[in-house]
N, C-alpha and C positions, 0 to 999 in steps of 0.2 A: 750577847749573854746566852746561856742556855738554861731552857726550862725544859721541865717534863711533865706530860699532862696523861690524867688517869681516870677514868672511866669507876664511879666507886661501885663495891659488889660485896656482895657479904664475904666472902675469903680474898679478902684484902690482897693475897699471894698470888688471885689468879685474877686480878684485875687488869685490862689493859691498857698498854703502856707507851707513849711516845714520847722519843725527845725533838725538840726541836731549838736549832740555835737562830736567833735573832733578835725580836723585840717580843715583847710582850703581847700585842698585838698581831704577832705573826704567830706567836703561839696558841694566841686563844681563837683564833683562825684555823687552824692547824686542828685544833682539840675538837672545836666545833661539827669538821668535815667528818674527822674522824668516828668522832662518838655522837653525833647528833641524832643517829636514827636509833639509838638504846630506848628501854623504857623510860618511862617519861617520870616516874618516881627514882633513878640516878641521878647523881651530880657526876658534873665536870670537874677534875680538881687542876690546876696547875699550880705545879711548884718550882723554885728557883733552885738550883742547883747546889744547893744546902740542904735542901728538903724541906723548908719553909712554908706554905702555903701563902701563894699572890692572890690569887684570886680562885672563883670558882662560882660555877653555874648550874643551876636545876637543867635538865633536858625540857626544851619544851617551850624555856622562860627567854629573853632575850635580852635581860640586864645581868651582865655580870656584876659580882659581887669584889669588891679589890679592900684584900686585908690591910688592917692598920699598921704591921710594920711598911707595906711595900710604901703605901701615903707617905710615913716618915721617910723612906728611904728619898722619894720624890720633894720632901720639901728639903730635903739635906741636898739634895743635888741641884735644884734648881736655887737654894740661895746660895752653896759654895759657886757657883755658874755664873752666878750675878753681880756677889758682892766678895769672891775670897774665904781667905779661913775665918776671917772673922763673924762669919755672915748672920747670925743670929741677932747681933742689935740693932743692925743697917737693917735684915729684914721687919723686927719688929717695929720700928721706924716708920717705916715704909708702908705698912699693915693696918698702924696705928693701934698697936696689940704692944702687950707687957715683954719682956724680954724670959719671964717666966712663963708666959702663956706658951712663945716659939720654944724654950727649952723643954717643955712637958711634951709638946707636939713629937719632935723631934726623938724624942726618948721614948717614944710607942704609944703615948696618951693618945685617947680620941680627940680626931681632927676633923671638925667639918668637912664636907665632900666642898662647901663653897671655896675655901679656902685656894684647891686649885687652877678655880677661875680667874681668881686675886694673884695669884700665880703665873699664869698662863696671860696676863696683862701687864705685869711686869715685864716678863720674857720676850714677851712679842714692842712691848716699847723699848728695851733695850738692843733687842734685834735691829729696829727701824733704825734707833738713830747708830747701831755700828755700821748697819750699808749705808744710811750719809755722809758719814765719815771717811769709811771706804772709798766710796767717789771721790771726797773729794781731795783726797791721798791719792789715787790713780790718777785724777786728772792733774794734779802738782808735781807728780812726776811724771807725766807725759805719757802713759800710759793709755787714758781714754779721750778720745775728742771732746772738747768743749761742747758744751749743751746736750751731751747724751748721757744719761744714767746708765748704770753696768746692771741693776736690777730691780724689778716690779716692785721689794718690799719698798725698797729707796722712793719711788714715785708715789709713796703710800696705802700703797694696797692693803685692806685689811687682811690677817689669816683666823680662818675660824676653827 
């Protein structure tokens, strides 16, 4: 994906400018290096390549701020990720939340920051049991030796 991150300034026209394609993550790295030594009364801005606003940070501060579309965008991709097109009832299911509470989420409403933890443990259990699986599909077809695992999440390592 590409974002572009801007440095804000009273004449918005002569603010400075960078694109950077990757993750979000590598943008707000990217933005940081960049603009990190401005005054300390600027913001960081990154936006997605619509012109949206993701996220955005004070100079100075070291939490970024992550706007509530991009959250919705993150819980639309990690339940179509998990469960398919249908994912909003499996996820509220799953949640133990109304199927109205994930369709407001979803539609821009405010979503708890917790939310992605709840998230990001789904993800990471789904992950686990697709490399046991994987194993043990590679080892059925003769692919990997008996008694060895093909990867760390498989042996159960946690990711944090």
């Amino acid at each position: 994906m590409e974002y572009t991150a801007i440095v804000s300034h009273p004449l918005i026209r002569r603010a400075r400018r960078i694109t950077v394609t990757g993750s979000l993550f590598a943008a707000k790295r990217a933005a940081t290096r960049e603009f990190g030594h401005y005054h300390p009364d600027r913001e960081i801005i990154v936006m997605d390549r619509r012109g949206q606003v993701v996220s955005r940070r004070r100079i100075g501060e070291r939490r970024w701020l992550t706007s509530q579309p991009m959250r919705s965008r993150l819980l639309r991709e990690a339940g179509e990720a998990l469960y398919g097109s249908r994912w909003k009832t499996d996820l509220s299911r799953n949640l133990g939340l109304t199927d109205r509470t994930i369709r407001s989420w979803a539609g821009g409403k405010n979503m708890p920051p917790r939310v992605a933890s709840d998230l990001l443990g789904l993800v990471v259990g789904r992950m686990s049991a697709l490399d046991v699986l994987a194993d043990r599909l590679r080892r059925a077809g003769g692919l990997l030796p008996p008694g060895r695992r093909a990867s760390s999440r498989a042996r159960g390592t946690k990711l944090t």
